[in-house]
Structures are given as C-alpha cells and as structure tokens.
C-alpha positions as CSV (number, residue, x, y, z in Angstrom):
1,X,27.1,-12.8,7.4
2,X,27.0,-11.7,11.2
3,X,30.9,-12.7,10.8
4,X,31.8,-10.5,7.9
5,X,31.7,-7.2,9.8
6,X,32.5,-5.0,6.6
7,X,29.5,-6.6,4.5
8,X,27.1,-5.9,7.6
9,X,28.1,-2.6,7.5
10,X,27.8,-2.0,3.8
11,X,24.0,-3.7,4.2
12,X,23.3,-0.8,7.2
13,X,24.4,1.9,5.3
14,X,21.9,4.4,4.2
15,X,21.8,6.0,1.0
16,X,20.8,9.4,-0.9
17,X,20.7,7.8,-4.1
18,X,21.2,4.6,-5.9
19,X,21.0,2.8,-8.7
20,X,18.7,-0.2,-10.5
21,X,18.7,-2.4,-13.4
22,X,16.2,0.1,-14.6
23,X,17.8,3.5,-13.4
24,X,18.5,5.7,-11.0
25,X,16.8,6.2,-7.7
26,X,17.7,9.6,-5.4
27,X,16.2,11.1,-2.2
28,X,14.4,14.4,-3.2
29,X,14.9,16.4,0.7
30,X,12.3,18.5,1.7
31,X,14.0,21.8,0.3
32,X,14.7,20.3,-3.1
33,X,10.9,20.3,-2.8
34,X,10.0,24.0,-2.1
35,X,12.4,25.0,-4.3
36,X,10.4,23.4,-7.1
37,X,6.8,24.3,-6.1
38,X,4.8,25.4,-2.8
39,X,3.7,23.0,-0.6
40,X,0.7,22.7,1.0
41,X,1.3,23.3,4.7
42,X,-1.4,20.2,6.2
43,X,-4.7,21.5,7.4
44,X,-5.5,24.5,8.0
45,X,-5.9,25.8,11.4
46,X,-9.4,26.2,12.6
47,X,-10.8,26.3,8.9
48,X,-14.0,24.5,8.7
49,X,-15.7,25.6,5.6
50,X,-19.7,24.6,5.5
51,X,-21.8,24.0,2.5
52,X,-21.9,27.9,0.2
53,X,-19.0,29.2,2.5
54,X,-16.2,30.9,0.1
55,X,-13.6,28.6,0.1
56,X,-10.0,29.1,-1.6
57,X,-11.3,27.3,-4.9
58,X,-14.9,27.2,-6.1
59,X,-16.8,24.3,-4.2
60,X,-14.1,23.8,-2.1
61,X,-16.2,23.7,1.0
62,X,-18.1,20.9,2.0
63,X,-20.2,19.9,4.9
64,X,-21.1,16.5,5.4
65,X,-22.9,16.5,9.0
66,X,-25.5,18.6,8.3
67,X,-29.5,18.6,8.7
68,X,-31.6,17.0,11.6
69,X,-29.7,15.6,14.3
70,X,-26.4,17.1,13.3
71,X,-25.1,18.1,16.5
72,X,-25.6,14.2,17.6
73,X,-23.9,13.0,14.3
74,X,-20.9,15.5,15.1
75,X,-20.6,14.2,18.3
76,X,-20.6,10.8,17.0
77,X,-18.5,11.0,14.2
78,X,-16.0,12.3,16.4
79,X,-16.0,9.0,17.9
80,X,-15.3,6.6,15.0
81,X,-12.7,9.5,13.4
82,X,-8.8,9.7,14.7
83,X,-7.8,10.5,18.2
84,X,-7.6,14.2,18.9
85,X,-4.0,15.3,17.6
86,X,-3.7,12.4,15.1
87,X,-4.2,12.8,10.8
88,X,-5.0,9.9,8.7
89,X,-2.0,8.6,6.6
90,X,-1.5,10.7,3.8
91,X,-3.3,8.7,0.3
92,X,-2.5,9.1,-3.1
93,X,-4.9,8.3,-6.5
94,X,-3.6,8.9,-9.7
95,X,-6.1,8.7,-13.4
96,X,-4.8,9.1,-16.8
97,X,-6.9,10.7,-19.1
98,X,-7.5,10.8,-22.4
99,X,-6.8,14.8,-23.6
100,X,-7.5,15.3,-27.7
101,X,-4.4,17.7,-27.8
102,X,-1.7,15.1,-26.5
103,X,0.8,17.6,-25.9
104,X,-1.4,18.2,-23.2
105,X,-0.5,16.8,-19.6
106,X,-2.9,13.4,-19.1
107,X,-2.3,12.6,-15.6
108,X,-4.1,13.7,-12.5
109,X,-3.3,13.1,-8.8
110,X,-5.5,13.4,-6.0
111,X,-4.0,13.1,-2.0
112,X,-5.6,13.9,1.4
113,X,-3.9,15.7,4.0
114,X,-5.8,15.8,7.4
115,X,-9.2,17.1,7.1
116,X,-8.3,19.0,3.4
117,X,-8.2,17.2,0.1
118,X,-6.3,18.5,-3.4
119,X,-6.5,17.7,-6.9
120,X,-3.6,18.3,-9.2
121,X,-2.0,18.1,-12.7
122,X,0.6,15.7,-12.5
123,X,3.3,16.4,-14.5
124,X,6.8,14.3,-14.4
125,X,10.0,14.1,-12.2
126,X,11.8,16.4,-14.5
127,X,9.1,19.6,-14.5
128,X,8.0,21.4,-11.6
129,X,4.8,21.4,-10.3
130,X,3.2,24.6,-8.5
131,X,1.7,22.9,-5.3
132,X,0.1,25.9,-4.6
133,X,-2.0,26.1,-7.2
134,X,-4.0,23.2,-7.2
135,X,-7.2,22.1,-9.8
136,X,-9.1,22.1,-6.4
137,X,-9.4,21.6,-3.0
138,X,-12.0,21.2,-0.5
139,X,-12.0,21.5,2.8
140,X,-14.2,19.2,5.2
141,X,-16.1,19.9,8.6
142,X,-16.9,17.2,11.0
143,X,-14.3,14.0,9.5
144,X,-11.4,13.5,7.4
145,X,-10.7,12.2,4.1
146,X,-9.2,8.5,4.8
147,X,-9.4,6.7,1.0
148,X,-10.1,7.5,-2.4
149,X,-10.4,6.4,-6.0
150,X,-10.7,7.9,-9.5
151,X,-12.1,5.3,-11.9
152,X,-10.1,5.2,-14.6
153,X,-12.3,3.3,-16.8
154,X,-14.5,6.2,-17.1
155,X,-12.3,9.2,-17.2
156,X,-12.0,11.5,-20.0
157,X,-10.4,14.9,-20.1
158,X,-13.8,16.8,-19.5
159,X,-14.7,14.2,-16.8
160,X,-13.4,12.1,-14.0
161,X,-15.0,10.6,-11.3
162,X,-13.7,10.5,-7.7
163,X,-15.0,8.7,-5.1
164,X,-13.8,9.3,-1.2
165,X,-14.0,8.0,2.3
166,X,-14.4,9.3,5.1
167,X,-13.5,8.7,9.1
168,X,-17.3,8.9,10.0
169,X,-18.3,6.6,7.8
170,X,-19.7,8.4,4.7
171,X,-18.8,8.2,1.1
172,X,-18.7,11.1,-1.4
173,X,-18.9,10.7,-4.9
174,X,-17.7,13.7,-7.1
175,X,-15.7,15.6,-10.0
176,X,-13.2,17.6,-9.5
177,X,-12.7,18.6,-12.6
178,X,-16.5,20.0,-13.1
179,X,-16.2,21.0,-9.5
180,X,-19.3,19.8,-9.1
181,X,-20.1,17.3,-5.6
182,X,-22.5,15.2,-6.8
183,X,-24.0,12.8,-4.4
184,X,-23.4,11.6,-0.7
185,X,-23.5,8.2,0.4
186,X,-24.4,6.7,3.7
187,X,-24.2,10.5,4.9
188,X,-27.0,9.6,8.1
189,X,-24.5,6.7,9.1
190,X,-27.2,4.3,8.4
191,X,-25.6,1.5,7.0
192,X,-21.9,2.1,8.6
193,X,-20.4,3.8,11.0
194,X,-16.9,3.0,11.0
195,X,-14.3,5.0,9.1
196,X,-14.0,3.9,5.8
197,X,-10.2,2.2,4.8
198,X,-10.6,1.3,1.3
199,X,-12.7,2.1,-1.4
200,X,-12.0,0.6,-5.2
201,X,-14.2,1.0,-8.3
202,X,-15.2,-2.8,-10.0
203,X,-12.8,-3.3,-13.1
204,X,-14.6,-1.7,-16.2
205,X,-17.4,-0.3,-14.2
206,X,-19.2,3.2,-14.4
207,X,-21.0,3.2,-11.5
208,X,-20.0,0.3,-9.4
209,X,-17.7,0.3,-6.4
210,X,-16.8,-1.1,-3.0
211,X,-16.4,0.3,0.2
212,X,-14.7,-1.3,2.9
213,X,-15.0,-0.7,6.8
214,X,-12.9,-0.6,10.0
215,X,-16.6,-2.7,11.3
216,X,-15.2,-5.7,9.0
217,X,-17.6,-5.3,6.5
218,X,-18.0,-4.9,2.6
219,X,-20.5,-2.7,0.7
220,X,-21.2,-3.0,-2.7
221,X,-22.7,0.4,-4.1
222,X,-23.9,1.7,-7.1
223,X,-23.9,5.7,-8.1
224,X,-27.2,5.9,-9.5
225,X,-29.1,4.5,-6.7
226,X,-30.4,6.2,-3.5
227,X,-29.1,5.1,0.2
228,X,-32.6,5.5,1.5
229,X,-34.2,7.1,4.8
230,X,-33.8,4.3,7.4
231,X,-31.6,1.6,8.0
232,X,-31.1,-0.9,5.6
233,X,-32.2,-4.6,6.2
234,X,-30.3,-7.8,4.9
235,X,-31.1,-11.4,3.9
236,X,-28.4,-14.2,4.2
237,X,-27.2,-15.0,0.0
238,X,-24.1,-17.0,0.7
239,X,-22.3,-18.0,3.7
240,X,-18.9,-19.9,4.1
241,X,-15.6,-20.4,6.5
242,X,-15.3,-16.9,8.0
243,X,-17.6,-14.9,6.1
244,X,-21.0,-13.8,4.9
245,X,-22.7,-12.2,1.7
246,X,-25.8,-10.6,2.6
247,X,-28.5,-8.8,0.0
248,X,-30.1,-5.6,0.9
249,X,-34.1,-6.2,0.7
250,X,-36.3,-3.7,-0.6
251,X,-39.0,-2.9,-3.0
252,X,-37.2,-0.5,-5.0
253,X,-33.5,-0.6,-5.9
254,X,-31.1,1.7,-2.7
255,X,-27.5,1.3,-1.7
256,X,-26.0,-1.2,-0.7
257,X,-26.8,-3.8,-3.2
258,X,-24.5,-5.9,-1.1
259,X,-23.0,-6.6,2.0
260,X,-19.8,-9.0,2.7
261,X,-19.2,-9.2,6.8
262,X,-15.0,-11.1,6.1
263,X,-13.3,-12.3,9.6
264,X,-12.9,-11.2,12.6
265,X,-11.7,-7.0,13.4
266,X,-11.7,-4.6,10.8
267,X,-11.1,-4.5,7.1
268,X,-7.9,-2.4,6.1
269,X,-7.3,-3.0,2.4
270,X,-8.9,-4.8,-0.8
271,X,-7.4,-4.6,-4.2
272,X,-9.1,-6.4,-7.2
273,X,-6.9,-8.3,-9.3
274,X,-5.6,-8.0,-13.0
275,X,-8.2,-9.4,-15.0
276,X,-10.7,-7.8,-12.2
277,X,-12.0,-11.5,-11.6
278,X,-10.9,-12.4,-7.7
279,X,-10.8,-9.4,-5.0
280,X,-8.2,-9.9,-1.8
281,X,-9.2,-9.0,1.5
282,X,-6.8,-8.3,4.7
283,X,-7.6,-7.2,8.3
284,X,-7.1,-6.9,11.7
285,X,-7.4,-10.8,11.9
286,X,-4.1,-11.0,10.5
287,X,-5.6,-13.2,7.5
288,X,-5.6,-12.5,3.6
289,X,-8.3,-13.8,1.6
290,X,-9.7,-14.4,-1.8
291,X,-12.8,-14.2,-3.0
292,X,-14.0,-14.9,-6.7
293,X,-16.0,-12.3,-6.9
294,X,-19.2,-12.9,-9.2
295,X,-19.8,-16.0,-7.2
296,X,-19.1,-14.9,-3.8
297,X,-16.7,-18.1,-3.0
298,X,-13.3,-18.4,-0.7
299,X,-10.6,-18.9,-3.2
300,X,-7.8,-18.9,-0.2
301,X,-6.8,-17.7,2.7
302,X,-3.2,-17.1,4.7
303,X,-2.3,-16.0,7.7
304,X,0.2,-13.8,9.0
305,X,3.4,-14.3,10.6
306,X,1.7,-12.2,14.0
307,X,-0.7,-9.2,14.1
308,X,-3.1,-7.9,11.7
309,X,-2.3,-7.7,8.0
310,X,-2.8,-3.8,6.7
311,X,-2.0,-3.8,3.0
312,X,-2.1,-6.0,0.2
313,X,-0.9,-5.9,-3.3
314,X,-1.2,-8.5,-6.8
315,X,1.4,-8.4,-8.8
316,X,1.2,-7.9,-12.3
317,X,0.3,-11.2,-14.1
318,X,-1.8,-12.0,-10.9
319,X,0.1,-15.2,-9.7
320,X,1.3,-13.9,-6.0
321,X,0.3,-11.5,-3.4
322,X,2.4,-9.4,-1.1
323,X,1.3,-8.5,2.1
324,X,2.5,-5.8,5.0
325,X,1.3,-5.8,8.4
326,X,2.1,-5.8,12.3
327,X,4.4,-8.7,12.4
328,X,7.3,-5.7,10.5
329,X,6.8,-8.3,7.1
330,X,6.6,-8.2,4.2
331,X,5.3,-11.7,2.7
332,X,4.8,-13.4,-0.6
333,X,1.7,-15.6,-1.3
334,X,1.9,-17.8,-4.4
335,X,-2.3,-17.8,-5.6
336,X,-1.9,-20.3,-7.5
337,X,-0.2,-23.1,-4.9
338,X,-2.0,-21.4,-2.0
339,X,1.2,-20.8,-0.1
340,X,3.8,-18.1,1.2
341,X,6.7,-18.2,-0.9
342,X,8.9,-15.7,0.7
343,X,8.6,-13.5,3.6
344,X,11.2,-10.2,3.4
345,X,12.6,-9.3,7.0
346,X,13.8,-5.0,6.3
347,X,10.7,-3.2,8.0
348,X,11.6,-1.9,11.8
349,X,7.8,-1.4,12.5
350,X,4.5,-2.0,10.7
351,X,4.1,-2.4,7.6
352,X,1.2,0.5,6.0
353,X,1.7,0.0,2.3
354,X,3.0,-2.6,-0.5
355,X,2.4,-2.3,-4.1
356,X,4.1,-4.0,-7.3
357,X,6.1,-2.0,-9.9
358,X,4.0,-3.0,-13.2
359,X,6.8,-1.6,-15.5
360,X,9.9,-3.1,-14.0
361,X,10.5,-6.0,-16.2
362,X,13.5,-8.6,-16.2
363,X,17.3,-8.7,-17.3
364,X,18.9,-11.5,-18.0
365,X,22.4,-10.5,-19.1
366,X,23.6,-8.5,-16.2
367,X,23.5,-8.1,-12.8
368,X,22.8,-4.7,-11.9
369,X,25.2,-2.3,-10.6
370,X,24.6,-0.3,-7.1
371,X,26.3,2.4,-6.1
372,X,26.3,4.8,-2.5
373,X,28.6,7.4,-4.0
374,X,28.6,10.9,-5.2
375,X,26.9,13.1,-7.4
376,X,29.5,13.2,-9.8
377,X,29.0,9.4,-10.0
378,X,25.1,9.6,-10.4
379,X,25.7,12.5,-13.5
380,X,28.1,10.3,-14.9
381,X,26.3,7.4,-14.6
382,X,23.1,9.1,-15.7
383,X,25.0,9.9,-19.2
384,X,25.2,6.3,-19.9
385,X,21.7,5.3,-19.1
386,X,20.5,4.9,-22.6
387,X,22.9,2.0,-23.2
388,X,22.1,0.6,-19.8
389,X,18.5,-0.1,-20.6
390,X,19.5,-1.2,-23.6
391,X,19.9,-4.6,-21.9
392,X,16.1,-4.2,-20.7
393,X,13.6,-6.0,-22.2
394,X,10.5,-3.6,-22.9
395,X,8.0,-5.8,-24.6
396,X,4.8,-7.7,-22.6
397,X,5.5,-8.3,-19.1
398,X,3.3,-10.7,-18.0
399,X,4.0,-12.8,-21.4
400,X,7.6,-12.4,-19.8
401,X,7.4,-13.5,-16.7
402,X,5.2,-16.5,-17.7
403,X,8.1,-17.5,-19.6
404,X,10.2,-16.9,-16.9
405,X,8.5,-18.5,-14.3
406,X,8.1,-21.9,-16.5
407,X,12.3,-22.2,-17.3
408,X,13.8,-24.9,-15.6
409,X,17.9,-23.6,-15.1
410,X,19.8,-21.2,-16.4
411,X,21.2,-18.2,-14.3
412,X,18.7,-16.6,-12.0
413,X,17.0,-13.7,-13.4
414,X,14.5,-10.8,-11.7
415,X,10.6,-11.1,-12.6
416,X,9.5,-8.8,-10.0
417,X,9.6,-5.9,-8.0
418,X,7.4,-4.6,-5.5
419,X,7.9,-1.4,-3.2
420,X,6.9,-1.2,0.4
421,X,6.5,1.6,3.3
422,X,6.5,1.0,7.1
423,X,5.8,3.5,10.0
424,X,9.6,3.0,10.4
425,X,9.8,5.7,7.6
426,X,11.6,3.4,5.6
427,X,10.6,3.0,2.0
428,X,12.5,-0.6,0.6
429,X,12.4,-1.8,-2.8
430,X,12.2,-5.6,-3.0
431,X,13.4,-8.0,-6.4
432,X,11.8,-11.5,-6.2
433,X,14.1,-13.4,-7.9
434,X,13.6,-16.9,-9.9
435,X,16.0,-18.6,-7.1
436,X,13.4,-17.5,-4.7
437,X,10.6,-18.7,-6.2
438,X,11.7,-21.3,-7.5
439,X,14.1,-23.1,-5.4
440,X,16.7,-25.9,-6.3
441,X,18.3,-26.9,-3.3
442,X,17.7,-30.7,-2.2
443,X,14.3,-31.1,-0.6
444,X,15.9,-31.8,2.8
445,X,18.0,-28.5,2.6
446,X,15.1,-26.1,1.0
447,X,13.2,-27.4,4.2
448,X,15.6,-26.2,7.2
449,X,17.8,-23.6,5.1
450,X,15.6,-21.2,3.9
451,X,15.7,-18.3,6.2
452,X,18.9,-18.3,7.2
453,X,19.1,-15.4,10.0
454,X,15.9,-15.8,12.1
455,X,13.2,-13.5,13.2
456,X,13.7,-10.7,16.0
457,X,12.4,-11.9,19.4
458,X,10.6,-9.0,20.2
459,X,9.1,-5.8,20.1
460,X,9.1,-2.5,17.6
461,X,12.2,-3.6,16.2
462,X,12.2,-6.2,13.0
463,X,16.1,-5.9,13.4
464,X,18.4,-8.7,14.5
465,X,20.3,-8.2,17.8
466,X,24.1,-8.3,16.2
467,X,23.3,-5.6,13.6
468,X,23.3,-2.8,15.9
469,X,20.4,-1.0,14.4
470,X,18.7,2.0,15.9
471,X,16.0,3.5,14.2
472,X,12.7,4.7,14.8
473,X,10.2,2.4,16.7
474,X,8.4,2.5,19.7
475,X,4.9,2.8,17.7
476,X,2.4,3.4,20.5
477,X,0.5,-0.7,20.8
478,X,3.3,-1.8,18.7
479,X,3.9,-5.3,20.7
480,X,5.0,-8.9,19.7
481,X,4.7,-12.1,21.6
482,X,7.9,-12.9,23.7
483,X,9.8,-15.8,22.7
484,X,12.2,-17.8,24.5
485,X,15.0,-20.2,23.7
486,X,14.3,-23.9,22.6
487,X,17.9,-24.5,21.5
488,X,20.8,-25.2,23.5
489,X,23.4,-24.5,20.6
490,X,22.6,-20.6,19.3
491,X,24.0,-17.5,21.3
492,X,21.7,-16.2,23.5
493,X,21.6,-12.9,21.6
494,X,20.2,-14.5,18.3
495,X,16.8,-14.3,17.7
496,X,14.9,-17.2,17.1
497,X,13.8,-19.6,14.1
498,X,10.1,-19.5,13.4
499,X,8.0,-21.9,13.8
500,X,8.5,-25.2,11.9
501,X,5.1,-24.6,9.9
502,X,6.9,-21.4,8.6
503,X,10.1,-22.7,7.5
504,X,9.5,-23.7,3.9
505,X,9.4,-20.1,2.8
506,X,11.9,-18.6,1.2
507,X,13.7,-15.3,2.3
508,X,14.4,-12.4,0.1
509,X,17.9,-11.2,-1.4
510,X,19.9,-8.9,1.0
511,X,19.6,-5.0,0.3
512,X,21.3,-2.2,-0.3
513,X,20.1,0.5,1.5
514,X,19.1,3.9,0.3
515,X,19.5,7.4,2.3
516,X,17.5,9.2,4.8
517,X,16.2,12.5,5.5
518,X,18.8,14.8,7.0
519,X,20.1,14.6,9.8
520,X,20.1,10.9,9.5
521,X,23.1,9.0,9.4
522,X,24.1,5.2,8.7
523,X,24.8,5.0,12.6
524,X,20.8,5.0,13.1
525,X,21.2,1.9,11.3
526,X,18.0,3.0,9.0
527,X,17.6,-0.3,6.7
528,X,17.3,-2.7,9.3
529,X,20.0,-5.4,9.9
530,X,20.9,-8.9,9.3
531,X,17.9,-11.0,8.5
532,X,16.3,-10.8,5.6
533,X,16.0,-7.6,3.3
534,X,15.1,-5.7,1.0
535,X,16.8,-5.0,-2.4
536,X,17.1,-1.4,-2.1
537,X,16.1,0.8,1.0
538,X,15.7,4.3,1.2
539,X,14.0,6.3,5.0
540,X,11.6,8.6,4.6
C-alpha cells in the first residue's frame, strides 16, 4: 500500500459527506447549525445560581455544597473537579418515551455543557430543533455535571428519571420533566470523593443504579434509601484476582448497598450488557474486565495495547467488546473466546468514546458504494436511496448475525458497525467484517500476516511515518513508550511490529475518510495514514 501513492492518497482524503450500505453520511458545519436553531453558548459567565435563586427555567438553579462546612466542601471539591480553564467532555443521554398521542415527539435528550445542564425534545435530522428553548436547564454552583443517565425502563411521558454525576463526587437523582430535584446522593462526600465518570441504571430496574469513580471504585445505590450522616463502613463479601465486593453494614437499610474496589487507578466507563447479565469495567490500569453481575465473579479480563482504557462498548448480540483508550486504538474482544480479535489503527490521539450501531445490519449482495464528491452527487444519490436499502435486510439483528457468525464460506459479508471518537477530533466509522473475525488464511500465515502495516513508534501520533499525516496531537501527558529497531531488514522510517503476544489479532478494513470542519483540508492528513483504519472517517 505505502507503494501505491494514489491509493494512499485517496485513504488521507477527508470528506464532507459520504455514503454507506445503509445511507448517506454528511458533515453538518457549525453554521448549518445556527441556521437551524440557537445554540447554547457553554456556561455562562460568572452565573452561579443557589438553591430558590430565579434561574432561566423554573428549578433551574441548584446548589449542591451547601449547609455546615460548605466553605471547606467548596474548597475541596474544587480539588477533585477539572483544572481551572478546563470543561468536562460534553455527554449525551437519550430516553424514548411512551406519549398516548403518537403523533407526538417520544424522544428526549439530555447533555452537559460545563457547569450547566439541558434537557430537550429530540426531534429528527430532517426538523429543526430551537436550542434555545430548552424543557430545562439548571445551572450548578461548586462542580460540574460529568455523567448521566435516564432510565428508560421507567420512563413514561409524565415521568422520567435522570440521574447525574458530578466532579465532586455527588450524585443527583431527578425529573426534568416534573422539574422537580428530588434527592441528593453522597452530597457530604462521605462515601466518595472523586468525580464521578459513569453512572448506569441496572437493566429493568426502578430504583437501582451504579455509580463509578475516578477512586477505582463501584457503588451500588438504590433511590429510596438514605446515604446516612457519617461515613459508611464495609465488610469483605467477595474477593478475587484484582478486585473486591464489599457490603455496607448497618442496622437499617442506607446507600451504598454495595461497594466494588476493580484494579488499580480510576474507573472511566462501565456498560451493562444486552441481556443486563455481565457488566464491563475499564480504567486507568489499561485493563477491561467482566463481571457477572448477581454473583460478583471475573468473567475475563484484557489488557490494552499501552495506557489506560477510557471507553467500552458491547455490541449488539453481546459476543465482543470494543474498547478506546491511550494506546490511539480501537480493539475488539471476542467474550466468548476471551481474546482480541482485531485492533483498528485510525485514531491520532486517545480514544474518549466507542459505541456499536444496533440498527446497522448486514448485506450480502453488494458491496457498498463510497463517494467524496459533490452535492449534486449526494441529491442524486439520495433519490435512489429507497431501492438501495432495498438490498438491506431489516428483520432481527442479532438472530442475523448469529447466523452469520456460524457460516463457514461464501463471500464476506458486514455483521457489525461500531463508531468511535478521539481527542484527535476525528469521528471514524468502523465495519467488522466476517473475514476479520473469522479468518481463513493457513494457520502459519494468520499468525505473522495479520497486521500488515505496524504500529507508530511513538508519541501523539497513531499515524505511520510514510503517510505524511498532520493532524491535531500534542494532547498535554499524551506519551508512548519509545521503541527501537529489532530488525535489520525494514526501513528505518517504518514503525515497528507489535509484540509477538499481539500478533494473532486481526486488523480492520482500510477507510475512507470523511470531511472536517472548515478550514481543514486533506493536506492535514485528518484520517490517519497507512496502518490500519477505519471504514469511514469524518474530523470533528
């Protein structure tokens, strides 16, 4: 490939739009998006609204450091929240609900920017939405939103609960749509306090959800109990290979009901899977692991390439895991064979975010067609989309890509997609493919020919040498371990193979790489070179 200069150009090219087996994707700019709806313009300057002060919306103003000792609790939650000048990454929740009239919009969506948090009606991509009028917003004194999570197992379209972290360490449970805050948990920073960096209501659960910490540990609460007064003690339930299950003890039931102390460093992400039976962990230890749940046992565990791992994701029918983190990866784990299946080399820096498409499914006639062109080709294209997913199977997924997954030849076919986001800006679309996971080239070949280009040899890159890339880096204590040559043969400019317990992973297909903001060009060399990549890339 580094041979064929016009195909490593074509990969490096940055695109405004393109299209999918199952569509068309295109870059909405920043003025697209005023012209459609105002935006909120990030945190307000000096606006610190306390408990009863009039805020913009009804309840929009809430204190959380308040009573005795608040000064002190100021002061330290200043401590645990973001350096001075620096927000928390912007989330985003979405519920459906369950309106009678069903005309009526049934989506809601819920993000955090800085120390303010909104709540709005989610419409579609086709219909405008007024950002400046939002269901509510509140704005908090003394921490910042970092996490949240509607539970949608509960949600109707009088009622919806929220739940959300924050960077001192407290949890707030609430509904937006009743504007009503209801309770406050661990608001003394008895039990915790850390930041919170994930927070996930149990599948099919009311009142039951977890909080993780940037301390490394789990807390199991439940709404309708109290935190209590003082600080909570623990007795040893279950204990295995890197982590603990502790039981709160008291007399009367109080939060937390349990406590989970996983690896070494931080937490950063959990996500329950599927069928709500296993829960994967991944932190600042740079390992994933998975728990079964009810009984508290290590399913597996992986490690990462280098670095800390920072987001995890199950894909649909629960059979693989992809994680992002420090090492600029992106990387497969099969759950089932305890294994990494594929690691995807697009990312220039870390990795903050992965996530399977649920509704991509597979086609097996067609390869899909891509194109980098005009607008003119995107309208024309766009009139022929009905008869283009015509040739996409819409029935069960996961009964799909069981079948899929047990077929022993015929032509390769996609089974899944998953999207991922780095602090590159890049946003890539990956397709793991049945040749992938499923290889058939002679044992001895599968062994030493999987990767072909190698890994970058250093630093805030995740490029290869020969593909000229620019792009943003430079993430401030964004650092790889140095590597140097063990081979005689290979250019001094190529980066080197990883490590022999590596090589039996598979790399995913080359991309096509989707356009950046303006002002960007292909010359920045936005999706990453040679290596491995990503299906479809677009900079953000």
């Amino acid at each position: 490939m580094a041979g064929d200069g016009g195909a490593l150009k074509d990969i490096n090219e940055i695109k405004s739009q393109f299209r999918t087996r199952e569509g068309f994707y295109k870059l909405l700019t920043l003025s697209d998006s005023q012209q459609r709806g105002g935006l909120p313009r990030g945190p307000s300057a000096g606006a610190t609204l306390g408990p009863g002060s009039a805020g913009p919306i009804p309840g929009g103003g809430v204190g959380l450091l308040q009573g005795p000792g608040a000064a002190a609790s100021s002061s330290n939650a200043a401590a645990n929240s973001s350096p001075a000048g620096f927000l928390p990454p912007v989330r985003v929740s979405m519920v459906k609900l369950q309106p009678e009239d069903p005309s009526e919009e049934s989506e809601r969506v819920c993000f955090n920017i800085g120390r303010e948090l909104y709540f709005y009606t989610y419409t579609n991509i086709k219909k405008a939405v007024d950002l400046s009028k939002p269901i509510d917003k509140r704005i908090y004194k003394g921490t910042q939103p970092t996490c949240h999570d509607f539970n949608q197992y509960s949600a109707t379209a009088e009622s919806v609960a929220l739940i959300v972290g924050f960077s001192a360490g407290q949890v707030q449970y609430l509904d937006p749509i009743k504007k009503e805050t209801s309770k406050l948990f661990n608001e003394e920073r008895l039990i915790d306090k850390s930041k919170v960096t994930c927070l996930k209501w149990l599948p099919k659960s009311e009142n039951l959800f977890l909080a993780s910490h940037a301390s490394g540990h789990l807390y199991l609460y439940n709404v309708d109990h109290p935190c209590g007064t003082t600080a909570p003690q623990y007795s040893l339930l279950r204990q295995g290979e890197g982590f603990a299950v502790y039981a709160c003890k008291s007399k009367t039931p109080r939060n937390p009901l349990l406590r989970w102390a996983v690896g070494e460093g931080g937490l950063n992400e959990f996500a329950f899977s599927p069928d709500g039976v296993h829960v994967a962990c991944v932190g600042q230890d740079g390992c994933l692991r998975v728990f079964h749940f009810d009984s508290m046992e290590l399913q597996g565990v992986m490690k990462s390439y280098f670095g800390g791992l920072l987001c995890v994701s199950w894909s649909p029918d629960g059979k693989y895991l992809a994680t992002g983190g420090e090492d600029d990866l992106v990387t497969v784990w099969s759950f089932a064979e305890s294994r990494v299946v594929a690691r995807g080399h697009g990312h220039k820096s870390w990795v903050n975010v992965v996530a399977f498409d649920p509704f991509t499914t597979s086609l097996e006639d067609e390869e899909p067609m891509e194109l980098s062109g005009s607008e003119e080709d995107l309208h024309q294209g766009a009139q022929n989309n009905s008869m283009h997913f015509g040739r996409v199977r819409t029935s069960s997924t996961l009964s799909r890509l069981s079948r899929h997954s047990s077929k022993g030849g015929g032509s390769p076919s996609v089974t899944y997609r998953f999207g991922s986001v780095g602090q590159d800006t890049q946003f890539c679309l990956w397709d793991l493919t049945d040749d992938v996971l499923f290889p058939r080239l002679p044992l001895s070949r599968a062994f030493t020919n999987t990767f072909g280009p190698s890994l970058p040899n250093s630093g805030s890159g995740g490029v290869n040498s020969s593909s000229g890339g620019g792009g943003s880096g430079g993430v401030e204590g964004h650092h790889h371990p140095p590597s140097t040559n063990t081979g005689t043969s290979n250019p001094p400019t190529l980066p080197l193979p990883l490590p022999r317990s590596l090589s039996r992973s598979n790399s995913l297909p080359h991309p096509t790489v989707a356009n950046a903001s303006k002002g960007q060009g292909a010359s920045e060399g936005g999706g990453g070179g040679g290596g491995e990549m990503p299906r479809d890339q677009m900079s953000t």
